[in-house]
C-alpha positions as MATLAB code, in Angstrom:
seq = 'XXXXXXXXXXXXXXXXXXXXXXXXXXXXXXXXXXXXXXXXXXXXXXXXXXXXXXXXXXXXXXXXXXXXXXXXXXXXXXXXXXXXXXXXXXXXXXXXXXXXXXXXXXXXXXXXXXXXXXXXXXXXXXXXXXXXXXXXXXXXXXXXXXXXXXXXXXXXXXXXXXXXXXXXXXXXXXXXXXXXXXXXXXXXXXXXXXXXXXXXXXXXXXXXXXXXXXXXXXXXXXXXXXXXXXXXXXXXXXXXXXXXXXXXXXXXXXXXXXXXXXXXXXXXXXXXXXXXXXXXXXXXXXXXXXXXXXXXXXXXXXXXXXXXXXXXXXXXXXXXXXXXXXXXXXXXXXXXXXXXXXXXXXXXXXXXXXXXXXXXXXXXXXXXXXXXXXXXXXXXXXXXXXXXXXXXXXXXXXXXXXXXXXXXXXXXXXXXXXXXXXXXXXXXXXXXXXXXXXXXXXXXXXXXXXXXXXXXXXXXXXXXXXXXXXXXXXXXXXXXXXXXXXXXXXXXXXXXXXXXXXXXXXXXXXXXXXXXXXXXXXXXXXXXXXXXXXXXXXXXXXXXXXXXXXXXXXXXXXXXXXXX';
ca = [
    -157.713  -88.950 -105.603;
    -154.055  -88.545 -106.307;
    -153.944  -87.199 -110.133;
    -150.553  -87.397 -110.606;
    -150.232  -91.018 -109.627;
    -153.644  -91.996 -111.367;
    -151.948  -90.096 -114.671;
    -148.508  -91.952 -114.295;
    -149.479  -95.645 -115.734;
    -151.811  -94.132 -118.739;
    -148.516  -91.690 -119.736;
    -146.795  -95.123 -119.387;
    -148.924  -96.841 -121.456;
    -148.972  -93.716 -124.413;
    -145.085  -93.712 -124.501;
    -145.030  -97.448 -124.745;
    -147.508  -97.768 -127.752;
    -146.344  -96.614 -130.826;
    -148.307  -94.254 -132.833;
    -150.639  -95.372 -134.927;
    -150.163  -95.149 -139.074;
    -151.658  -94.244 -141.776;
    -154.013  -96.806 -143.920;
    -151.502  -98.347 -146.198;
    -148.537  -96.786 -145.201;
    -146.055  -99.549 -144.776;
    -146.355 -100.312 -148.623;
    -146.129 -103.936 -149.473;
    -146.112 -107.202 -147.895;
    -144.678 -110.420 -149.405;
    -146.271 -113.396 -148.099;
    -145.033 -116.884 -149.410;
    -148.030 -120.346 -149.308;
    -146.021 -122.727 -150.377;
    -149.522 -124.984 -151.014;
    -151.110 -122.315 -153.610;
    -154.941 -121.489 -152.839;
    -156.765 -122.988 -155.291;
    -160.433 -120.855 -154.650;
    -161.050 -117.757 -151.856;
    -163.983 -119.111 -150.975;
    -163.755 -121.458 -147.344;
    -167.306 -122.935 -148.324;
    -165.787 -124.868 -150.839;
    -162.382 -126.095 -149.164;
    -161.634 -126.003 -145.549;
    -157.368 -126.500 -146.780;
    -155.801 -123.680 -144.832;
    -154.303 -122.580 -147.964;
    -157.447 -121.376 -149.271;
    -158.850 -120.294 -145.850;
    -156.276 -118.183 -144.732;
    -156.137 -116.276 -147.845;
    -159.649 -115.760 -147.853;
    -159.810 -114.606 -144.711;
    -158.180 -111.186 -145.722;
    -161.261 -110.660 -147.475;
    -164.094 -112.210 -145.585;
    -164.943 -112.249 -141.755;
    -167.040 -114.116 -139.507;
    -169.688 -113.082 -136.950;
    -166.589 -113.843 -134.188;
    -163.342 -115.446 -134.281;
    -161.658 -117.989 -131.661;
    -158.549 -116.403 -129.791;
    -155.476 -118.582 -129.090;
    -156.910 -118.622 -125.293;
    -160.118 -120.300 -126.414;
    -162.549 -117.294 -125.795;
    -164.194 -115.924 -128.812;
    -163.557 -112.181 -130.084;
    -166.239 -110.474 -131.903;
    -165.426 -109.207 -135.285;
    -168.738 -107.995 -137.250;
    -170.413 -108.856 -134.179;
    -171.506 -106.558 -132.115;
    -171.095 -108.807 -128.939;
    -170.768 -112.369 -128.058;
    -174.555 -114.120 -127.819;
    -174.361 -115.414 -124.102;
    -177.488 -116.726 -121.866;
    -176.805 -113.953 -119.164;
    -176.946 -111.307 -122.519;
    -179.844 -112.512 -123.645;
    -177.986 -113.701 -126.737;
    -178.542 -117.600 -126.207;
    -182.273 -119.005 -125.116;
    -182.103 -120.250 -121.995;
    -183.205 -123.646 -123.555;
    -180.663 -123.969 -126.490;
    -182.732 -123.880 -129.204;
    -181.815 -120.511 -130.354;
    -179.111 -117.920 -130.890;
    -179.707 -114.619 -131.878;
    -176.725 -112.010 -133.022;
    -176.510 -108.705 -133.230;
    -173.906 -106.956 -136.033;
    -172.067 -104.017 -135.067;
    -173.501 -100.405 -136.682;
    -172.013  -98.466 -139.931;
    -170.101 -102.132 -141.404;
    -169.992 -101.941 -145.268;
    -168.584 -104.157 -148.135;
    -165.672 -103.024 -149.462;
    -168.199 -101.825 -152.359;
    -169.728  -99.575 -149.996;
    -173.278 -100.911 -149.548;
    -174.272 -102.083 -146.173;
    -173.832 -105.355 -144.768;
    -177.181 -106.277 -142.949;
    -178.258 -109.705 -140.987;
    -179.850 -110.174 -144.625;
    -176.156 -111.303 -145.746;
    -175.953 -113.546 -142.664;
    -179.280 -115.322 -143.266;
    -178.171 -115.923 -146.807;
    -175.138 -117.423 -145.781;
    -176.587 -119.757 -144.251;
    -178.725 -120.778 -147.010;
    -175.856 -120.771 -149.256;
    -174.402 -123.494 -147.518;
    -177.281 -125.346 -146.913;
    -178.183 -125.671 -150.146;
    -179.111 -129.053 -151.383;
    -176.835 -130.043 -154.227;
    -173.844 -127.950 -153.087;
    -172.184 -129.777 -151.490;
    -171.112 -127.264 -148.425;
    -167.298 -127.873 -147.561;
    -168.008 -126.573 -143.869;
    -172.122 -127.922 -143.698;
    -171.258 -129.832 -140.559;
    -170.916 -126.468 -138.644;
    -174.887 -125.318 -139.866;
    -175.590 -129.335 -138.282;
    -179.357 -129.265 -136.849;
    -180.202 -125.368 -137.924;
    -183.610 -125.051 -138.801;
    -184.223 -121.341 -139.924;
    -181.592 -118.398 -139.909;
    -183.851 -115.310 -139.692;
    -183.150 -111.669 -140.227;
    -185.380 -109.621 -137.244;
    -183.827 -106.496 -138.174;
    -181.010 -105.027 -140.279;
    -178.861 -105.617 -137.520;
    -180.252 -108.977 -136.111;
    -180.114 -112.051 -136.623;
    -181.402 -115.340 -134.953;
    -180.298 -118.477 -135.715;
    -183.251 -121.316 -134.537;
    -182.165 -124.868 -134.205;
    -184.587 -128.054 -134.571;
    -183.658 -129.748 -130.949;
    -181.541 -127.912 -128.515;
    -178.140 -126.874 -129.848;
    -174.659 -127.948 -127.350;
    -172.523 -125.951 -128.485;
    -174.549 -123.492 -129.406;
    -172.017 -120.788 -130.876;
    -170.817 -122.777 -133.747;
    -171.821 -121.080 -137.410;
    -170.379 -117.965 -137.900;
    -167.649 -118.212 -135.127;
    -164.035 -118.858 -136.824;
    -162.482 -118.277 -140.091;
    -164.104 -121.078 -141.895;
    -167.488 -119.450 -142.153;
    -167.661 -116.119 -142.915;
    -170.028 -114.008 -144.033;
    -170.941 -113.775 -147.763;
    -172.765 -110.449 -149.296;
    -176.048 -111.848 -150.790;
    -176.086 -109.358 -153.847;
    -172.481 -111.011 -154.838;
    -173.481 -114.746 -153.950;
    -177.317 -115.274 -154.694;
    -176.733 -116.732 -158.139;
    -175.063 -118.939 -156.649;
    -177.255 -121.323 -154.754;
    -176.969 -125.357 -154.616;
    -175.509 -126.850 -157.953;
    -174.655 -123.270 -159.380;
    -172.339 -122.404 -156.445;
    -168.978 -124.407 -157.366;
    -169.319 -122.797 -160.882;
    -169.438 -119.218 -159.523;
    -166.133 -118.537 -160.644;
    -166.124 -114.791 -160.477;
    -167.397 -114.930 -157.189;
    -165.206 -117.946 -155.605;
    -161.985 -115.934 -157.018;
    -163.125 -112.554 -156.117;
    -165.599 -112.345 -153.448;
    -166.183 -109.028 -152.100;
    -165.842 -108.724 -147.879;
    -165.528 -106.873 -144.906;
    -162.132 -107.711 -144.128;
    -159.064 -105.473 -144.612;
    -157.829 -106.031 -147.750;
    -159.976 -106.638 -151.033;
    -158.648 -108.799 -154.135;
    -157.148 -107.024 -156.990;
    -156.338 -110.529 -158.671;
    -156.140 -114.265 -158.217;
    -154.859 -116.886 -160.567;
    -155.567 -120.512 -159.206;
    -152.935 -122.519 -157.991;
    -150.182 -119.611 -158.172;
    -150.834 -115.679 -156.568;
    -153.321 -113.917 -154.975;
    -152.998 -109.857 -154.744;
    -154.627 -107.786 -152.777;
    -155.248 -103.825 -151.743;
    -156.553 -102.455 -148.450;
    -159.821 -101.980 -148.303;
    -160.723  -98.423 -148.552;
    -164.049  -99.271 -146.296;
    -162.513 -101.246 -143.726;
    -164.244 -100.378 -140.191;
    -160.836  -99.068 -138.236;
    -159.685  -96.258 -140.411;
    -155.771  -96.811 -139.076;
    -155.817 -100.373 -140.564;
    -154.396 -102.100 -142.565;
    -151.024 -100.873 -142.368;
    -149.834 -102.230 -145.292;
    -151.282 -100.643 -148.899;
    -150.641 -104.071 -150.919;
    -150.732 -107.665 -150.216;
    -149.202 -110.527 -152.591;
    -149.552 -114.294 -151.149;
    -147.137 -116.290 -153.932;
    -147.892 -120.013 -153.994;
    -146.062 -122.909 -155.288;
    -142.718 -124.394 -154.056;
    -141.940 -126.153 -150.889;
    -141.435 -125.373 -147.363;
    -137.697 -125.434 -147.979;
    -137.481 -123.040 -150.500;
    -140.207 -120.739 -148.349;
    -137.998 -120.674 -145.479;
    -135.177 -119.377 -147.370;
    -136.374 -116.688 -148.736;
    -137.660 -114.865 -145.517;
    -134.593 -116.195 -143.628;
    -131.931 -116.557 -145.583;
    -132.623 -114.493 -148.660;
    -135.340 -111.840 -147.085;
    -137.620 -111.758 -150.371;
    -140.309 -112.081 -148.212;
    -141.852 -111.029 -145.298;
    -143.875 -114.258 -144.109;
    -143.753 -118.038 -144.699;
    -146.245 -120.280 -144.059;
    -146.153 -123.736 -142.510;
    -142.670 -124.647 -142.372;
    -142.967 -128.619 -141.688;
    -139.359 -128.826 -141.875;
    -136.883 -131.128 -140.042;
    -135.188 -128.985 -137.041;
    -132.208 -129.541 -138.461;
    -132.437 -127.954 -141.493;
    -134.678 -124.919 -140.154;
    -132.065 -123.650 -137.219;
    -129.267 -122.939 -139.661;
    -131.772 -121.012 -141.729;
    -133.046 -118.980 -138.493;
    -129.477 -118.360 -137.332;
    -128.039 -116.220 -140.667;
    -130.650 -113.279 -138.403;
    -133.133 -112.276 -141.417;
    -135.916 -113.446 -139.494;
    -137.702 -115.403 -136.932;
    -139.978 -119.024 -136.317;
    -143.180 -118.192 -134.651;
    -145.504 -121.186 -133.845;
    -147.813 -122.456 -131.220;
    -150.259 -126.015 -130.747;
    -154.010 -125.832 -131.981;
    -155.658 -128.796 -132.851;
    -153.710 -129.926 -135.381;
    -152.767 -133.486 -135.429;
    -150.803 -135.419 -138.227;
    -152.560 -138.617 -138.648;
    -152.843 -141.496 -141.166;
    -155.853 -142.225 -142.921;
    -156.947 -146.174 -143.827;
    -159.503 -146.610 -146.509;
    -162.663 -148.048 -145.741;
    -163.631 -148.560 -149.291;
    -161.645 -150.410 -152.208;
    -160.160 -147.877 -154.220;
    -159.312 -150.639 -157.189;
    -159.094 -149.026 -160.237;
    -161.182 -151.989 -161.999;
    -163.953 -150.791 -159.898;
    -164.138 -147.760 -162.144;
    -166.567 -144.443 -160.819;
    -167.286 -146.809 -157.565;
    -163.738 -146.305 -156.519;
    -163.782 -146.010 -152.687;
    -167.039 -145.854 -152.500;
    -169.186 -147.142 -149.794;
    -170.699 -149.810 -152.110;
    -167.338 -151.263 -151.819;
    -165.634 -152.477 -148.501;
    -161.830 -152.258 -148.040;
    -160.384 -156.369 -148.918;
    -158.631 -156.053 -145.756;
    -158.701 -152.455 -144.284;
    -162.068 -153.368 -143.167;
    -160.255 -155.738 -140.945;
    -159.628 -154.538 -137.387;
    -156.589 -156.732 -136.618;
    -154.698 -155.466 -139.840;
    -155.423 -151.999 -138.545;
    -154.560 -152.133 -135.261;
    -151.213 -153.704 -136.439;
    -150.302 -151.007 -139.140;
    -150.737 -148.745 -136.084;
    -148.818 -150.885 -133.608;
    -145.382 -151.112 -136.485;
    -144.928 -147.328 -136.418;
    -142.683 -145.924 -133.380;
    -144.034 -142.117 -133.035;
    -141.931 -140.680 -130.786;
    -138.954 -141.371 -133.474;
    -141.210 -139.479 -135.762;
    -141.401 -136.604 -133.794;
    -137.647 -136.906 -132.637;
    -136.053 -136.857 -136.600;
    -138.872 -134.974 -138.527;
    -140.752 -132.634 -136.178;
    -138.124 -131.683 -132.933;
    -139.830 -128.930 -130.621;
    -142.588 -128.499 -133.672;
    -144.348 -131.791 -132.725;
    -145.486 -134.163 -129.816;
    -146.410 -137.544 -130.449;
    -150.034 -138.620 -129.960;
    -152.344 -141.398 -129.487;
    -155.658 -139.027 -130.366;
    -157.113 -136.489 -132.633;
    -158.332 -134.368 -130.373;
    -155.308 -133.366 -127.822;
    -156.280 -129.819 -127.042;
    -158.922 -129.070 -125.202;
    -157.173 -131.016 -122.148;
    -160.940 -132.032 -120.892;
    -161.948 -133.987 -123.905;
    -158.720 -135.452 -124.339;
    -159.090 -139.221 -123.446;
    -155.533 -139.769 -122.252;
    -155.484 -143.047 -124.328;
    -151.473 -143.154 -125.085;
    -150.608 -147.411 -125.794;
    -149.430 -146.205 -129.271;
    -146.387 -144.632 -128.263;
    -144.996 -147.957 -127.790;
    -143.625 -149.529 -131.247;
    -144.747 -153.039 -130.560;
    -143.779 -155.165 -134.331;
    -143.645 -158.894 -132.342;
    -147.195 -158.252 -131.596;
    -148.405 -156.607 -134.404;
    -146.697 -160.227 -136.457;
    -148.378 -161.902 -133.612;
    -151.827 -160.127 -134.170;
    -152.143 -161.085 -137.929;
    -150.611 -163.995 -137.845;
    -153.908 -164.732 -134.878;
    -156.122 -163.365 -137.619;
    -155.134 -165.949 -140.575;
    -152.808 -163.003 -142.689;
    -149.716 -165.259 -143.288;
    -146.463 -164.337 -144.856;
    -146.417 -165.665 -148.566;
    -143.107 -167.011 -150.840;
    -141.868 -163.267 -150.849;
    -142.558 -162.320 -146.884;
    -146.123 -160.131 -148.224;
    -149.010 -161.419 -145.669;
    -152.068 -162.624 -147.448;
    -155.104 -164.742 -146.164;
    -158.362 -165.920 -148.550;
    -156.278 -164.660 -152.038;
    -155.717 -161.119 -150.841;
    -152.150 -159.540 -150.423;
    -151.726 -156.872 -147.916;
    -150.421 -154.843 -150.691;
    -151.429 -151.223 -150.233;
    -150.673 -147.669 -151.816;
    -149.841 -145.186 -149.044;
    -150.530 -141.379 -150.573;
    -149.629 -138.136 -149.193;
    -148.525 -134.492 -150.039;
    -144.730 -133.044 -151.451;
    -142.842 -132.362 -148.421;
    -140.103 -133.488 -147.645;
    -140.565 -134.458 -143.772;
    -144.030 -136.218 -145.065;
    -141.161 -138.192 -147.550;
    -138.980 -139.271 -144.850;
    -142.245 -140.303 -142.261;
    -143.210 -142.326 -145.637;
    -140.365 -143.572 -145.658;
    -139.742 -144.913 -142.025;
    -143.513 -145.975 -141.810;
    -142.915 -147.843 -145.337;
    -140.096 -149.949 -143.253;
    -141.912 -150.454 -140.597;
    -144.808 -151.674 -142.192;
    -142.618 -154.500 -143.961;
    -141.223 -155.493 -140.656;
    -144.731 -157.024 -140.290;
    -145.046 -158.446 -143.551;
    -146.883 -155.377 -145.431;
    -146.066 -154.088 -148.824;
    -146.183 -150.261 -149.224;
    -146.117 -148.343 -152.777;
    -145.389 -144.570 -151.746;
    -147.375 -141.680 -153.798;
    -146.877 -138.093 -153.298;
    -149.376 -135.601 -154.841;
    -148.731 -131.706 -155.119;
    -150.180 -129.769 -152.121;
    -152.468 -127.568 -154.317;
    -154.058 -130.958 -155.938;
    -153.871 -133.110 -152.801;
    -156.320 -130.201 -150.672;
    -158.400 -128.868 -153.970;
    -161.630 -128.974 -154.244;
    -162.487 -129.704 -157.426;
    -164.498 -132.116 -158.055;
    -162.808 -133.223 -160.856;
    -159.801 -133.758 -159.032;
    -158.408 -137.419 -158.697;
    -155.839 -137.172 -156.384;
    -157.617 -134.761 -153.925;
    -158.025 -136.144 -150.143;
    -161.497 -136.244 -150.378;
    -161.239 -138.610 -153.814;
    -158.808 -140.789 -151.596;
    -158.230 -143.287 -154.347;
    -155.697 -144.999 -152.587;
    -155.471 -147.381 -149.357;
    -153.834 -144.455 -146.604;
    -152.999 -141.109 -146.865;
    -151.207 -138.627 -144.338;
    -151.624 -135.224 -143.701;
    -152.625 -132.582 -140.916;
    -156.103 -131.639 -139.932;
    -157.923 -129.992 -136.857;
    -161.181 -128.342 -136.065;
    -161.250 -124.740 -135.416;
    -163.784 -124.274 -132.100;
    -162.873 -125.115 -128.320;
    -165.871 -128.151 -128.609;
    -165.003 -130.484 -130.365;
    -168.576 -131.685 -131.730;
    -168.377 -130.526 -135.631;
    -164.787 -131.654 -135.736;
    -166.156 -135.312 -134.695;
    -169.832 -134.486 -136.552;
    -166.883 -135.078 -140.114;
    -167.249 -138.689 -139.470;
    -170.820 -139.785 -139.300;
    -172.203 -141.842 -142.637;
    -174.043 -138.831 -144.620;
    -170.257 -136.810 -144.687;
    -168.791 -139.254 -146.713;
    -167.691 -137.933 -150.112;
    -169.454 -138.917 -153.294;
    -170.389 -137.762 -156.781;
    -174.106 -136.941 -155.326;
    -171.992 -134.370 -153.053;
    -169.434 -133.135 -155.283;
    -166.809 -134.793 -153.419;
    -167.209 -132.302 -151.120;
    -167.839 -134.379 -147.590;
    -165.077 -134.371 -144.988;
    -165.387 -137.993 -144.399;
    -162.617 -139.007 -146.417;
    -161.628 -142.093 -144.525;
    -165.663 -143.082 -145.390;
    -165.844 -144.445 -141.453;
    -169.877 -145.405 -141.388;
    -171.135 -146.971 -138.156;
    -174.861 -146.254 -136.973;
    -173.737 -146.927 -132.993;
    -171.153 -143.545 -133.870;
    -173.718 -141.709 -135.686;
    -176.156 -142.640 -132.164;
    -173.461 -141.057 -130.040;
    -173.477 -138.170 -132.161;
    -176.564 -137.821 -131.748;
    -176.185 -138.207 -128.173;
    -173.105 -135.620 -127.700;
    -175.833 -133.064 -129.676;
    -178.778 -133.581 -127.166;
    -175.834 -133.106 -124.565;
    -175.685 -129.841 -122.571;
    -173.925 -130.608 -119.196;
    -169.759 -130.501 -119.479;
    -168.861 -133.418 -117.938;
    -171.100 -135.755 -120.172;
    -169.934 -134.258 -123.760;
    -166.218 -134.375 -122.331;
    -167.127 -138.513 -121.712;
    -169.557 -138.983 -125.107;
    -166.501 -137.029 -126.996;
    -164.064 -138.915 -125.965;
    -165.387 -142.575 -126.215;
    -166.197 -141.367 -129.827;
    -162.516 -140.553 -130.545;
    -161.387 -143.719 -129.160;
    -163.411 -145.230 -131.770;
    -161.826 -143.545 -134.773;
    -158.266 -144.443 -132.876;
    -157.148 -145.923 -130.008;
    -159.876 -149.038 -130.011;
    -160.860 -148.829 -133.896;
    -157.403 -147.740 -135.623;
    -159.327 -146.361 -138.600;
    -157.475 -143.195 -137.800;
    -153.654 -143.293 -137.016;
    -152.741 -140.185 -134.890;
    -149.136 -139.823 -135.147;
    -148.388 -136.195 -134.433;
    -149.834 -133.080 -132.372;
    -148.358 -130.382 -134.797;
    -147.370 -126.640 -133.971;
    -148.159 -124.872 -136.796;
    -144.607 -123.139 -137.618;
    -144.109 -119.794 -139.857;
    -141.394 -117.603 -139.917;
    -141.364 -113.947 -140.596;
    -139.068 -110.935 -141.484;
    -137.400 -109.129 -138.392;
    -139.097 -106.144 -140.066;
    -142.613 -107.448 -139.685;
    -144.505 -106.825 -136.380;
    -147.969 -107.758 -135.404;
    -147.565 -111.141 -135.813;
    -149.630 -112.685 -132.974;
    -150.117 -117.071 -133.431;
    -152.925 -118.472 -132.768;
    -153.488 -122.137 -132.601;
    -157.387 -122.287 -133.463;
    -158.046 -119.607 -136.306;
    -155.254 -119.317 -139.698;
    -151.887 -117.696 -139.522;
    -153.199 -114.404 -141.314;
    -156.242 -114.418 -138.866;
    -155.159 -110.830 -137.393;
    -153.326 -109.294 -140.621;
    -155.077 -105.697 -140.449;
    -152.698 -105.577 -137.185;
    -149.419 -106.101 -139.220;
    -147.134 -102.914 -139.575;
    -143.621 -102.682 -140.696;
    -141.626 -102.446 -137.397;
    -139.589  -99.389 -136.464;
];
């Protein structure tokens, strides 16, 4: 063997990598959420604005890389049939943690923790933001201190789905086990301060506003974090957070820019910073009640005791969906940031369906299609058939490219002889999760509503599992269900079903898609509109920052460092 040559590429490779610093070296970070976190605890809101904050804190078993493969964090590896990790039959998973992991308390985190995490959010009367991805586990036991094994009732497809992302991490059981079913939203000491693995640890949190945080001084990789302080500022818009890392250099990081691209490239060219970005899951779509949100109906408000007057109506959907031109959308509002879509699940490539008739505007035929269906234009141009005006409140968040898509869908929608009142609700409000909370997208006391969502894991099975019957929010759930369009159809909960009991590829890639189509392109109770890059922008003087379109923008903060 030649030594010198073998020697040459590792020399390489130590000159090229810089040289590790010290824990909390690089001082403080600045980090700008223009939607303020409103809890840090993703088991009771799945808004990225409380995930990603919380993920600073609290890890999962393994999180999903921007490739698609899964990367263990407390994990020891990643449970695979050949490992011996996932039964050969699908009924069970069984993890192993990695030695020596403590809480940033310094006591030990065992599979104990995992177990109870499970039961946390399975919990009857919690109301479990993320329960969909715990769907059809029957026990989570805790072999050893260092294994786990997660049993399902019928064979699980895919079987790596608790514990794998950002959205469900681990909780320590001594912290959380007062906090079990109708006790857990009220856990306020625990949901503003829970203790975790990650590398930083909370030092204070005040709802709705800032979050601070320290490294944690028992983080596993003694190098990391690099940075000794961490403040995430909430509140404000996406204009105002794109100033002030590229403009005015406050701060180091801003968070979801959804900005028009001419406004952001003027900002990016005064050379204070940088847009970073890349394509997930995340579509912009439009939501259309399937309950009457009337206010005379009192606490039955879009409710499932209470069909939509005329949302129920497939020809008035497929018509709202037909006015609205989404390529302009993404032409004036979104530029390279977004792609116009027909579907909500464009990424991966093999369960998209390829269904793509909405990107032609068609408002002749969507007149035509109503006026088929008996809605005809009144004194004042307002369609109405048996008594009922097609009259409807259209609600989304403060942004000011969600103002302008109001807007142009607004005019579009009165092209066909639709009335639109426009309501915009604060962020924070909009994707809390108090129950309490009136104008929160889970409430939905209003006819549509717009905003972004995606699901977090390569299958798309839990992101679909949101819209079977039992996820609709209600006051026996807290409000807490992710059904908030309340979609309820037995021959979608069958295929379900069906895409659970599913193992081979090919057939979940079919089942999956067929039950998209339902939600969109053949049942219009979902209007996709845009496939979103999630945009940020960052100081020249930050490094690290690595996007990834499937886990939160912080998702691999302990690698952050002050660049050179």
């Amino acid at each position: 063997m030649n030594v010198k040559k073998a020697l040459v590429p590792a020399l390489a490779l130590m000159m090229a990598t810089p040289a590790l610093a010290e824990r909390g070296s690089d001082g403080d970070l600045r980090v700008l959420y223009w939607q303020a976190a409103s809890v840090l605890n993703p088991y009771l809101s799945t808004g990225a604005k409380d995930v990603d904050p919380a993920s600073m804190i609290l890890e999962p078993l393994a999180l999903v890389a921007d490739d698609g493969s899964l990367i263990p964090v407390l994990a020891a590896e990643i449970p695979t049939i050949e490992n011996g990790g996932i039964a050969e039959d699908f009924a069970s998973v069984t993890w192993r943690l990695k030695p020596g992991l403590t809480w940033s308390d310094g006591t030990p985190v065992t599979a104990a923790d995992v177990a109870f995490t499970a039961q946390y959010c399975m919990a009857p009367d919690f109301g479990c933001a993320v329960l969909a991805e715990f769907d059809g586990i029957e026990t989570v036991e805790a072999v050893d201190d260092l294994t786990v094994r997660i049993r399902y009732a019928a064979p699980k497809y895919p079987p790596l789905q608790a514990f794998v992302g950002g959205r469900t991490p681990i909780l320590q059981k001594a912290q959380f086990e007062s906090c079990l079913g109708s006790a857990g939203a009220s856990c306020t000491d625990q949901n503003f301060g829970p203790i975790g693995t990650g590398p930083f640890r909370v030092t204070g949190f005040e709802p709705g506003n800032v979050a601070t945080y320290e490294a944690n001084p028992e983080y596993r990789d003694p190098a990391k974090p690099a940075f000794a302080r961490v403040t995430i500022k909430g509140g404000g818009d996406a204009m105002a957070a794109a100033r002030a890392v590229l403009e005015t250099g406050e701060f180091d990081f801003a968070w979801n820019l959804q900005l028009a691209p001419d406004v952001v490239a003027p900002m990016e060219a005064a050379g204070k910073g940088k847009l970073v970005g890349s394509f997930g899951s995340m579509v912009e779509r439009i939501e259309l009640n399937q309950t009457d949100p009337s206010p005379a109906l009192g606490a039955e408000r879009s409710t499932l005791a209470h069909p939509h007057p005329f949302l129920t109506d497939p020809a008035v959907r497929r018509a709202l969906s037909m006015a609205i031109d989404r390529p302009i959308l993404a032409e004036l509002a979104y530029g390279p940031a977004g792609k116009p879509t027909c579907t909500i699940v464009p990424v991966p490539e093999t369960f998209n369906s390829g269904r793509d008739e909405c990107l032609t505007q068609d408002i002749a035929g969507a007149r035509a299609l109503l006026d088929q269906a008996g809605w005809l234009p009144g004194a004042d141009g307002i369609r109405e058939k048996d008594g009922v005006r097609l009259h409807l409140v259209f609600q989304t968040t403060v942004n000011p490219v969600r103002q302008d898509v109001q807007s142009l869908v607004k005019q579009w929608w009165s092209e066909i002889g639709v009335e639109t009142d426009l309501k915009t609700i604060d962020g924070t409000v909009f994707f809390g999760g108090d129950a309490g909370n009136p104008d929160s997208r889970a409430r939905f006391l209003a006819d549509a509503q717009m905003f972004t969502d995606a699901f977090y894991l390569p299958d798309p099975a839990s992101f679909l599992d949101e819209f079977v019957c039992n996820r609709v929010p209600d006051q026996g759930n807290q409000w807490q269900g992710n059904n908030s369009v309340r979609f309820c159809d037995p021959a979608f909960d069958a295929m379900m079903a069906q895409l659970n009991q599913t193992g081979l590829p090919r057939d979940r890639q079919r089942i999956a898609k067929d039950m998209t189509d339902m939600l969109t392109a053949d049942g219009h109770v979902v209007l996709p509109l845009i496939h979103r890059g999630m945009i940020s922008a960052h100081a020249n003087s930050l490094a690290g920052v690595t996007p990834n379109g499937w886990e939160g923008s912080l998702w691999n903060i302990a690698d952050w460092s002050r660049a050179e």
